[in-house]
C-alpha positions in Angstrom: 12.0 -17.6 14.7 15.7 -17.9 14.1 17.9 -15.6 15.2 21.4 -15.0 13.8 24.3 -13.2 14.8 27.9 -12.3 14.2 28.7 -15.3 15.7 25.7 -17.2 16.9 23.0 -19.2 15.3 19.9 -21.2 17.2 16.9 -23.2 15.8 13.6 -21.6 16.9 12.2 -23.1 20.1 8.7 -24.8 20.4 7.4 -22.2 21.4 8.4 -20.0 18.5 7.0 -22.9 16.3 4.0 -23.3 18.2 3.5 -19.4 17.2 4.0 -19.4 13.6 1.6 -22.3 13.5 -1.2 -20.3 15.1 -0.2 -17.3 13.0 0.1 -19.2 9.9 -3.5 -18.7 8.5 -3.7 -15.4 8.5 -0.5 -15.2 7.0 -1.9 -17.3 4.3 -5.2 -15.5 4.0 -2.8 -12.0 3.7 -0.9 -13.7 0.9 -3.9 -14.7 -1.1 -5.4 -11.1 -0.6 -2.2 -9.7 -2.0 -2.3 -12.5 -5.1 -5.8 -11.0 -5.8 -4.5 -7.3 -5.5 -1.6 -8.0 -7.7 -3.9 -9.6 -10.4 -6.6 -6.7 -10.3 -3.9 -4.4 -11.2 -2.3 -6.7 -14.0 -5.4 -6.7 -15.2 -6.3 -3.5 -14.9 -2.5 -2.8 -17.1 -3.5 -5.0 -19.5 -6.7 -4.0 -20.8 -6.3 -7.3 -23.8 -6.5 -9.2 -20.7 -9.0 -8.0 -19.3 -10.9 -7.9 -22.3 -11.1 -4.3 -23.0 -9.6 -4.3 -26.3 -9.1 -7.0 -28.7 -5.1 -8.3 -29.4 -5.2 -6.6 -32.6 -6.6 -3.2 -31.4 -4.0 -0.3 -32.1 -3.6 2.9 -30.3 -5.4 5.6 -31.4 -3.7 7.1 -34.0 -1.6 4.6 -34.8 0.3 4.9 -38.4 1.5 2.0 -40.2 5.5 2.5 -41.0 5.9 4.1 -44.2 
């Protein structure tokens, strides 16, 4: 990984590299486990979405504007 100073600035070495590339998939299998969380809960706060209620459903008690 790079590191960066006040004053200094290096490229990561091979061995650095090497690392990320062994750690890459499960950083890629934690990313698509977070997509699906994130989703699950947009769903779950749009219930038109998730096909709870229709687009034209109304809260109840909902008054039309006099």
């Amino acid at each position: 990984m790079s590191r960066r100073s006040a004053d200094t600035w290096r490229d990561p070495t091979r061995a650095e590299l090497a690392a990320i590339e062994r750690e890459w998939p499960a950083i890629a299998a934690d990313l698509a486990a977070l997509d699906a969380e994130i989703a699950a809960i947009l769903t779950a706060d749009t219930p038109a979405a998730a096909g709870v209620l229709p687009l034209t459903a109304r809260p109840t008690g909902w008054r039309e504007a006099a």
